[in-house]
C-alpha positions as CSV (number, residue, x, y, z in Angstrom):
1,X,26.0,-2.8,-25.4
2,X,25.5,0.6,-24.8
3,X,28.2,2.3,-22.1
4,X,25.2,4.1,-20.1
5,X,25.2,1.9,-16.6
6,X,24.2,1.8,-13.1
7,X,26.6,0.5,-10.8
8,X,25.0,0.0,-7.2
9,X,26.9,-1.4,-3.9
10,X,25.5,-3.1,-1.6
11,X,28.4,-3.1,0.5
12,X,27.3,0.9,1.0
13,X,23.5,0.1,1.7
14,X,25.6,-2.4,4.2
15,X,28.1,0.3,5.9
16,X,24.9,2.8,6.4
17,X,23.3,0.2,8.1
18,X,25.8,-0.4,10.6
19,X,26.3,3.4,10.4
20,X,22.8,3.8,11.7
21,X,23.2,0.5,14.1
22,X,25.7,1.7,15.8
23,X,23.8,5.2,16.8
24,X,20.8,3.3,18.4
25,X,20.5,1.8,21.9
26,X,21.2,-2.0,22.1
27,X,17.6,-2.6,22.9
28,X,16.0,-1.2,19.8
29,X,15.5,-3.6,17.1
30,X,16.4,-2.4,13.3
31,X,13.5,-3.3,10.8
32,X,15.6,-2.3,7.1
33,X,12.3,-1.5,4.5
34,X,13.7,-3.1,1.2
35,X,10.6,-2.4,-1.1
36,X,10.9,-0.8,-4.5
37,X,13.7,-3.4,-5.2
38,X,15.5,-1.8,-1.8
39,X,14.5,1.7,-3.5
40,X,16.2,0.3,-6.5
41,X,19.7,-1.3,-4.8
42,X,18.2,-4.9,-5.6
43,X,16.4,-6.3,-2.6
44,X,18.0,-9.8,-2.5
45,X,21.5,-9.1,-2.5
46,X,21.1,-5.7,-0.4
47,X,19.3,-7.9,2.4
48,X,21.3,-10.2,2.7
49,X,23.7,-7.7,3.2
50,X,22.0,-5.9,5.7
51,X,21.4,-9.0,7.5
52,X,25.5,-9.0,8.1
53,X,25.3,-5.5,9.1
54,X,22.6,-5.9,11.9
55,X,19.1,-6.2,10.5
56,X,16.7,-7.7,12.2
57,X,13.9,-7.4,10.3
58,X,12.6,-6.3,6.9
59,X,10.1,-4.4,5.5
60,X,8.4,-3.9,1.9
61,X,5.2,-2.9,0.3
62,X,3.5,-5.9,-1.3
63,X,3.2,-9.1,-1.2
64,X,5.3,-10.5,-4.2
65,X,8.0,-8.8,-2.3
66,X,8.1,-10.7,0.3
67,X,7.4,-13.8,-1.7
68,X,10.6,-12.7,-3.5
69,X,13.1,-12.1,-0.5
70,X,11.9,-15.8,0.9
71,X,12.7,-17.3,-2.6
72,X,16.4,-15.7,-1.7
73,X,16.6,-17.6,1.6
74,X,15.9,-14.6,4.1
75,X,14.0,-16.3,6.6
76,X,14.2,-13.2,9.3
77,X,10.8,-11.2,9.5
78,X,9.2,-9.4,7.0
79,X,6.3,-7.0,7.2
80,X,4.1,-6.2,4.4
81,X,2.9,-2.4,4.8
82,X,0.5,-1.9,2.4
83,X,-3.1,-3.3,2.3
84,X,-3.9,-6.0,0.5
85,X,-6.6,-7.7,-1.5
86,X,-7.8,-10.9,-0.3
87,X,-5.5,-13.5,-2.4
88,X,-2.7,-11.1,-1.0
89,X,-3.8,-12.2,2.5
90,X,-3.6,-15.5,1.7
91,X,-0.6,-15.1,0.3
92,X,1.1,-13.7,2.9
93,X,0.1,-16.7,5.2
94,X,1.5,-18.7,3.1
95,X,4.7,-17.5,2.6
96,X,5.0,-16.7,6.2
97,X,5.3,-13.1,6.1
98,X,3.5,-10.5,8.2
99,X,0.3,-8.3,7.2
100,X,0.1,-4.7,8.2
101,X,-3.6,-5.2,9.6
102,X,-6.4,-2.3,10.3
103,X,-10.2,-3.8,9.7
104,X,-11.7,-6.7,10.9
105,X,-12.4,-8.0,7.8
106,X,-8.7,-8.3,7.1
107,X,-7.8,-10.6,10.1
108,X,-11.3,-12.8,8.9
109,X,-9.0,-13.8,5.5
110,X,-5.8,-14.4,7.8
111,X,-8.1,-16.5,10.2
112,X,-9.6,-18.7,7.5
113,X,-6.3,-19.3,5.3
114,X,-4.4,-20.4,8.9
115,X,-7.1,-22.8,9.2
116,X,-7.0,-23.8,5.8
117,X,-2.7,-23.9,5.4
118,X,-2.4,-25.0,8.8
119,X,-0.1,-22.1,9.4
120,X,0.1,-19.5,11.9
121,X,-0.8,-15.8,10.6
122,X,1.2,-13.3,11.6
123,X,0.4,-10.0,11.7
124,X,1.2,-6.0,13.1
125,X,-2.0,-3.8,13.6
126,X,-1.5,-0.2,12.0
127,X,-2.6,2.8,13.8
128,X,-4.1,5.9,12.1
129,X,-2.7,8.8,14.1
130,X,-2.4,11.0,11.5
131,X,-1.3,10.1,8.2
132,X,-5.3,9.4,6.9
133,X,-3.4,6.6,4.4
134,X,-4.5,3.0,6.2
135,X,-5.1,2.0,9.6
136,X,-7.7,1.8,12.1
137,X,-8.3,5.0,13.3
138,X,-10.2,6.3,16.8
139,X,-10.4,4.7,19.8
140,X,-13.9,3.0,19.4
141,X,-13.0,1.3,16.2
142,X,-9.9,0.0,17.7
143,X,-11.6,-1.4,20.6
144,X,-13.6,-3.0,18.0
145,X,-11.0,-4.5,15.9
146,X,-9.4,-5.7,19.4
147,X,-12.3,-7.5,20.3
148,X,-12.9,-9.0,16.8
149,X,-9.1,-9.6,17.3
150,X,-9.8,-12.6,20.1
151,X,-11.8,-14.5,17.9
152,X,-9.1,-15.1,15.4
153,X,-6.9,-17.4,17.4
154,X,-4.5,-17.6,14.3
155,X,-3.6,-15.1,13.6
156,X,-0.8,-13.1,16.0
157,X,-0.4,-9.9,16.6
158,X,3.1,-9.7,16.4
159,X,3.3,-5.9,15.9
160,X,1.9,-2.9,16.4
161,X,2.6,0.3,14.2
162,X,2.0,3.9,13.0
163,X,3.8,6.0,10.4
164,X,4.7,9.8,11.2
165,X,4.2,12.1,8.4
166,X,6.3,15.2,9.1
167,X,8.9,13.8,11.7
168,X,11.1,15.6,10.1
169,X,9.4,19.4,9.9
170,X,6.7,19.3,12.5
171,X,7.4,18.4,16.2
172,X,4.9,19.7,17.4
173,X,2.4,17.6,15.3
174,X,4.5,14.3,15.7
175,X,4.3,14.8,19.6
176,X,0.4,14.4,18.8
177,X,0.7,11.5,17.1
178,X,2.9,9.8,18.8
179,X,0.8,10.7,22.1
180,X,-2.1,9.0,19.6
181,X,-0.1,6.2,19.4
182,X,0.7,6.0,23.2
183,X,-3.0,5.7,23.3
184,X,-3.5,2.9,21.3
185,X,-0.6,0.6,22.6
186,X,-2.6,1.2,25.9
187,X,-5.3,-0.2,24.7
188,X,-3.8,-2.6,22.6
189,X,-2.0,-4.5,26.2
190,X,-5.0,-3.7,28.0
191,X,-6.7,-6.4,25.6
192,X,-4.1,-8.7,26.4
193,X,-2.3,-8.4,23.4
194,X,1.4,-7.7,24.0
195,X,2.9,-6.5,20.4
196,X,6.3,-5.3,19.0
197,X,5.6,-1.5,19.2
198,X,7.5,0.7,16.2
199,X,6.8,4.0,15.0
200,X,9.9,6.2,13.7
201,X,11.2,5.5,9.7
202,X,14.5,7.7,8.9
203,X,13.8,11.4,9.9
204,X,12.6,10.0,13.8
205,X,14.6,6.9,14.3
206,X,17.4,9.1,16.3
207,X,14.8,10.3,18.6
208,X,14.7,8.4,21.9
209,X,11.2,9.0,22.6
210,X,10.0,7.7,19.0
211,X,12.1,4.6,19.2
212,X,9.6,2.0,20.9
213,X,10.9,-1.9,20.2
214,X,12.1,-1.1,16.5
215,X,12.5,1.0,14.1
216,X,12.3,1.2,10.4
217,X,15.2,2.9,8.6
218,X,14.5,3.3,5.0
219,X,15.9,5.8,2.2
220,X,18.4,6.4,5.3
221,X,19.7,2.9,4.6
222,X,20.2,4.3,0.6
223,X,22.7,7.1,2.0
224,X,19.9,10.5,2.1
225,X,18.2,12.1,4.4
226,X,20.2,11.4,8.0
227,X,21.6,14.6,9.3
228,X,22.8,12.9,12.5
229,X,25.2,11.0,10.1
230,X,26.4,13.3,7.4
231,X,30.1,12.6,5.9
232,X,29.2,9.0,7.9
233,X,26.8,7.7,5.0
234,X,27.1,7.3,2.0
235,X,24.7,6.8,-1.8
236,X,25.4,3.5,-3.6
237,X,24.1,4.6,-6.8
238,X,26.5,5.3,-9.4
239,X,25.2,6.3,-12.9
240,X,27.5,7.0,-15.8
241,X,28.2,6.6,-19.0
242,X,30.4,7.7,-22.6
243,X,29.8,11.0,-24.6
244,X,29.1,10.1,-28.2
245,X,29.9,13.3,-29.2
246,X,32.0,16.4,-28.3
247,X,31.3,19.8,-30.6
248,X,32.4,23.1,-30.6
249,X,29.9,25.4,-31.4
250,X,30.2,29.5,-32.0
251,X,28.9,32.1,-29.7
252,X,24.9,32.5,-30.3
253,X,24.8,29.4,-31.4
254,X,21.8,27.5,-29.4
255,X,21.7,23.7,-27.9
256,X,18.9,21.5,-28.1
257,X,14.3,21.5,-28.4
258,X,13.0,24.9,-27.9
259,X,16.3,26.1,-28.3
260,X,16.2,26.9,-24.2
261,X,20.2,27.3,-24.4
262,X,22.4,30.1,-26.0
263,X,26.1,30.0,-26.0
264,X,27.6,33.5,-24.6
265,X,30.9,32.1,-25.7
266,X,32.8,29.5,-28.1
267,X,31.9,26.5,-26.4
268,X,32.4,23.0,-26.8
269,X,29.5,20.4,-26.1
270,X,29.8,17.4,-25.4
271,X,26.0,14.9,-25.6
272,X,25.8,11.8,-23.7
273,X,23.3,8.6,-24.7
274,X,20.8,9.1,-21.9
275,X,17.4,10.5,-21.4
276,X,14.5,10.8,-19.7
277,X,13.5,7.6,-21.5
278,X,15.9,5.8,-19.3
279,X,14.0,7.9,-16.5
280,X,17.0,10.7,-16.3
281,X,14.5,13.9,-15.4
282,X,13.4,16.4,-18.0
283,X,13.3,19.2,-15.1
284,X,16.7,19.0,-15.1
285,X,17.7,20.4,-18.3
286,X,19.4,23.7,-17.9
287,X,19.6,23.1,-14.1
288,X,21.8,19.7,-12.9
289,X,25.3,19.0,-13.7
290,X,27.4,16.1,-14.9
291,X,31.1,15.0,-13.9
292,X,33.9,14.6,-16.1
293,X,37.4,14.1,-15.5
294,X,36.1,15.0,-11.8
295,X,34.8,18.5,-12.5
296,X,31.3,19.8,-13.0
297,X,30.0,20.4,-16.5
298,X,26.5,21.9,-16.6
299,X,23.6,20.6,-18.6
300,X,22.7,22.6,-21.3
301,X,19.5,22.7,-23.5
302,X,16.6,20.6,-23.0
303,X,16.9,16.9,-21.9
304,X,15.7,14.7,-24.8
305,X,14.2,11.2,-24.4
306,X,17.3,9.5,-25.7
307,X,20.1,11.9,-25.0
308,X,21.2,15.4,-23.1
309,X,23.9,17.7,-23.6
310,X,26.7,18.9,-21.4
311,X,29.0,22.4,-21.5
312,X,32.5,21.7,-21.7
313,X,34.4,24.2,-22.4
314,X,35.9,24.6,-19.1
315,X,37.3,20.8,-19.3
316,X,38.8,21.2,-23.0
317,X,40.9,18.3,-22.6
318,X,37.1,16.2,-22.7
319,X,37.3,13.5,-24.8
320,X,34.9,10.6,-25.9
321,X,36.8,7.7,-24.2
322,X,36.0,10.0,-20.1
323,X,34.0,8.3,-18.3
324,X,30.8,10.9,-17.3
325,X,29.3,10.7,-14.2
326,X,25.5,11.9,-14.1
327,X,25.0,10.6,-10.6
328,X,27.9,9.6,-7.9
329,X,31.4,10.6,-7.0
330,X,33.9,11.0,-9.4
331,X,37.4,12.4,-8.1
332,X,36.3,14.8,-5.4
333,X,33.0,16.0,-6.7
334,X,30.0,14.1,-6.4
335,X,26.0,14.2,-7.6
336,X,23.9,12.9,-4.9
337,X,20.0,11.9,-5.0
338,X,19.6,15.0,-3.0
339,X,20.7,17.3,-5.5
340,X,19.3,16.4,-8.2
341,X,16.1,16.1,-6.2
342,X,16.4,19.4,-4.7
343,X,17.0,20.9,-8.6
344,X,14.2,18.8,-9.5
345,X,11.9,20.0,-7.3
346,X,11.0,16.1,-5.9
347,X,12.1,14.2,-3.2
348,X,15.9,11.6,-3.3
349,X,13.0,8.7,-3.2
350,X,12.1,9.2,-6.9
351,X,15.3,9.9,-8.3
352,X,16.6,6.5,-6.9
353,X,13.4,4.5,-8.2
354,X,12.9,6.5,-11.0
355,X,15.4,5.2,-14.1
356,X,13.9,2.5,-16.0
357,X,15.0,-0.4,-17.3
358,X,17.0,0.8,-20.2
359,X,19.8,1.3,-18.3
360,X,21.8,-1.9,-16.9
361,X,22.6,-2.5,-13.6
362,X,25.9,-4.0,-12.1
363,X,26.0,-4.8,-8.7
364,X,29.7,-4.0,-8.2
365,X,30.4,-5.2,-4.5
């Protein structure tokens, strides 16, 4: 087996959670979005986790997600926000999960598999207010999809939603969609309908007038992106593995393709079994670092599909039996998402989704 593994804990994901419970009023619900596998922290075992830890509700992207976390046992709400084809509808109904809805078409499929299941269709009506991604947008076409709304007796409008897309850089925009938003829950009760309301993911959840009934903490959940909670949250990711070799090599003497690196010293190089093959970034090369005996140790040279190399020679008590951390804490250093994204030029999202399955994973709570 080789010694390059993921180790993820759940009971981390779990601790963030409460993390971010505890900093919201008692009234606002929590909806944890576990799609992308829980952005890679395995979506079973992290919701049921999260369930302990004060979850209300769940979230993910497709239906075989949701189909998934009911084959665990979570029996809690779970919102699909994606669209969907039309077997994906059904599909939905019949596995009790709800549809992120925006055309009237869409609630016609829920309607007619209800009838057909005999279940009840549930679903939340997204709201376009700025992202140009799905949902109804304007105010005529909503009024129109309300209307079409009453003759699907079915199928309920459990929710109502929209999405911010710069929360996070851009108040001044977010105040206009969330005015947008306003709007349409106006509307929306006008009708007669009377929805959960939720609008703020991560970067907004914090902000009392973006809170509504719930809100939907994701890659927050994963231990990035919350300023209110630094040193309070923490990543659960843990990538490591063993050096297969350790080399000293003479000054001038250069490391890996392209020959990017050039020693300005003696130095001693150790390479490590992993690549971007096992998804481990190919920006990265001459840029991240790894951690060995709980010091940094940059990359050096380009990273190859199978392997990468690390400088060192500042650590020349290295040996092939250390343990090398390429993301996680080790001692009192650690690599977080954010870094490597930030090196990487990308966001923490894709580094945590982004290894393949060449690399094992051990849950290790």
């Amino acid at each position: 087996m080789r010694p390059t593994i993921m180790r993820i804990s759940t009971d981390t994901v779990a601790a963030n959670a409460r993390a971010i419970r505890a900093r919201l009023p008692e009234k606002v619900r929590m909806m944890c979005v576990v799609k992308a596998d829980a952005y890679g922290h395995d979506a079973a075992r992290t919701a049921r986790k999260l369930l302990a830890a004060g979850a209300d509700a769940f979230a993910v992207a497709i239906v075989e997600e949701a189909e998934a976390l009911r084959a665990s046992g979570i029996e809690s709400m779970i919102l699909i926000l994606g669209g969907a084809c039309e077997e994906s509808l059904r599909q939905a109904v019949r596995c009790g999960a709800s549809q992120a809805v925006y055309t009237p078409a869409m609630l016609d499929i829920l309607q007619d598999e209800a009838e057909k299941s005999g279940l009840r269709a549930k679903a939340h009506l997204k709201i376009d207010t700025g992202m140009s991604r799905v949902g109804v947008r304007g105010m005529d076409d909503l009024k129109a999809l309300l209307h079409h709304w009453r003759r699907c007796p079915d199928v309920e409008m459990e929710g109502a939603f929209t999405h911010f897309c710069v929360a996070d850089t851009d108040p001044e925009f977010t105040a206009l969609q969330n005015a947008r938003f306003g709007e349409a829950l106006s509307a929306i009760r006008a009708a007669g309908f009377d929805p959960i309301a939720h609008a703020a993911a991560t970067s907004a959840m914090f902000m009392p007038e973006l809170q509504y009934d719930m809100v939907r903490p994701g890659i927050g959940l994963y231990g990035s992106c919350v300023k209110e909670l630094a040193g309070e949250i923490e990543n659960a990711q843990t990538l490591s593995t063993y050096p297969i070799r350790i080399q000293r090599i003479a000054a001038g003497d250069t490391v890996g393709y392209g020959r990017t690196f050039t020693a300005r010293r003696d130095s001693l190089i150790m390479t490590l079994p992993i690549g971007y093959g096992d998804g481990y970034p190919r920006i990265l090369s001459n840029r991240a670092s790894v951690l060995v005996k709980g010091r940094r140790a940059p990359l050096v040279g380009r990273v190859c599909m199978d392997m990468v190399m690390a400088d060192v020679t500042d650590i020349p008590d290295a040996s092939l039996e250390d343990e090398v951390v390429l993301l996680g804490r080790q001692g009192g250093e650690r690599i977080t998402p954010d870094e490597l994204a930030e090196l990487a030029g990308t966001i923490p999202y894709e580094i945590m989704l982004g290894f393949s399955s060449r690399i094992p994973v051990e849950v290790i709570d």
